[in-house]
C-alpha positions in Angstrom: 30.8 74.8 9.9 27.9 72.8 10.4 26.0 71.5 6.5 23.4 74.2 5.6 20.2 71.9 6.0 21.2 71.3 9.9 21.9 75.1 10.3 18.1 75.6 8.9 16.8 73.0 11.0 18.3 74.2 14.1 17.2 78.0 13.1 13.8 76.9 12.4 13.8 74.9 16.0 15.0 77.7 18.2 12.7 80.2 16.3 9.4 78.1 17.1 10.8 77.2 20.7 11.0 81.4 20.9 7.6 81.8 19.7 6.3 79.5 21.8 7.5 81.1 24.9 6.5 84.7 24.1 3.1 83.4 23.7 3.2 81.7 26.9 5.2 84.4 28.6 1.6 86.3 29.9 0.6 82.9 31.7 3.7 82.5 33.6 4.1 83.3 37.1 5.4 87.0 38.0 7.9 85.1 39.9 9.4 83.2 36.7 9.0 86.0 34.3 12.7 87.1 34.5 13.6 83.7 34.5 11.7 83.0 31.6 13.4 86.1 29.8 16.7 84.9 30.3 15.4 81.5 28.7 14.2 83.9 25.7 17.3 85.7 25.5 19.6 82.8 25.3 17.4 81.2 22.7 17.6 84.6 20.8 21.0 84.5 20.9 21.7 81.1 19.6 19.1 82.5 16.3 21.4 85.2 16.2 24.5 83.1 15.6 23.3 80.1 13.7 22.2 83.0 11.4 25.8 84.3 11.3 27.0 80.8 10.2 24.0 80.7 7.6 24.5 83.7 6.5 29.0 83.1 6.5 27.8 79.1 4.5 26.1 81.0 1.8 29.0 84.0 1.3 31.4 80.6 0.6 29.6 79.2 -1.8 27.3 77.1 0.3 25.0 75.1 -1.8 21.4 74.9 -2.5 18.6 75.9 -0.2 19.1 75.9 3.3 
Protein backbone atom coordinates (compact mmCIF):
# COMPACT_ATOMS: atom_id res chain seq x y z
CA UNK A 1 0.00 0.00 0.00
CA UNK A 2 1.17 3.16 -1.05
CA UNK A 3 2.19 5.86 2.45
CA UNK A 4 -1.08 7.87 3.17
CA UNK A 5 0.40 11.46 2.19
CA UNK A 6 1.09 10.05 -1.49
CA UNK A 7 -2.38 8.45 -1.55
CA UNK A 8 -3.75 12.18 -0.68
CA UNK A 9 -1.62 13.79 -3.13
CA UNK A 10 -2.49 11.64 -5.86
CA UNK A 11 -6.42 11.90 -4.77
CA UNK A 12 -6.10 15.52 -4.67
CA UNK A 13 -4.27 15.50 -8.37
CA UNK A 14 -6.84 13.37 -10.15
CA UNK A 15 -9.74 15.30 -8.48
CA UNK A 16 -8.45 18.85 -9.83
CA UNK A 17 -7.36 17.22 -13.24
CA UNK A 18 -11.42 16.04 -13.18
CA UNK A 19 -12.55 19.36 -12.41
CA UNK A 20 -10.65 20.84 -14.83
CA UNK A 21 -12.08 18.84 -17.60
CA UNK A 22 -15.79 19.10 -16.75
CA UNK A 23 -15.28 22.79 -16.85
CA UNK A 24 -13.70 22.60 -20.09
CA UNK A 25 -15.93 19.85 -21.31
CA UNK A 26 -18.62 22.68 -23.04
CA UNK A 27 -15.67 24.11 -25.14
CA UNK A 28 -14.61 20.98 -26.60
CA UNK A 29 -15.38 19.87 -29.99
CA UNK A 30 -18.70 17.68 -30.46
CA UNK A 31 -16.34 15.39 -32.14
CA UNK A 32 -13.98 14.92 -28.88
CA UNK A 33 -16.72 14.95 -26.40
CA UNK A 34 -17.01 11.14 -26.06
CA UNK A 35 -13.44 11.03 -26.16
CA UNK A 36 -13.16 13.41 -23.51
CA UNK A 37 -15.72 11.34 -21.29
CA UNK A 38 -13.80 8.37 -21.47
CA UNK A 39 -10.74 10.59 -20.31
CA UNK A 40 -13.19 11.65 -17.34
CA UNK A 41 -14.30 8.34 -16.55
CA UNK A 42 -10.88 6.77 -16.29
CA UNK A 43 -9.74 9.68 -14.06
CA UNK A 44 -12.99 8.96 -11.93
CA UNK A 45 -12.11 5.70 -11.66
CA UNK A 46 -8.57 6.01 -10.46
CA UNK A 47 -10.50 8.63 -7.43
CA UNK A 48 -12.53 5.83 -6.85
CA UNK A 49 -9.75 3.43 -5.98
CA UNK A 50 -7.02 5.48 -4.50
CA UNK A 51 -10.08 6.25 -2.18
CA UNK A 52 -10.53 2.51 -1.52
CA UNK A 53 -6.75 2.25 -0.43
CA UNK A 54 -7.25 5.57 1.73
CA UNK A 55 -10.10 4.55 3.09
CA UNK A 56 -8.41 0.33 3.65
CA UNK A 57 -4.80 2.72 5.14
CA UNK A 58 -6.91 4.31 7.77
CA UNK A 59 -9.13 0.97 8.84
CA UNK A 60 -5.29 -0.51 9.55
CA UNK A 61 -4.26 1.87 11.68
CA UNK A 62 -2.85 4.22 9.12
CA UNK A 63 -1.32 7.21 10.80
CA UNK A 64 -1.97 10.88 11.00
CA UNK A 65 -3.63 13.03 8.42
CA UNK A 66 -3.67 12.03 4.96
Amino acid sequence: MADMSKLHHSIKSKTASLKEAAEFFNKCPDVKKLERVAVMREVAQDIVRLLGELETGLKNGGAGQP
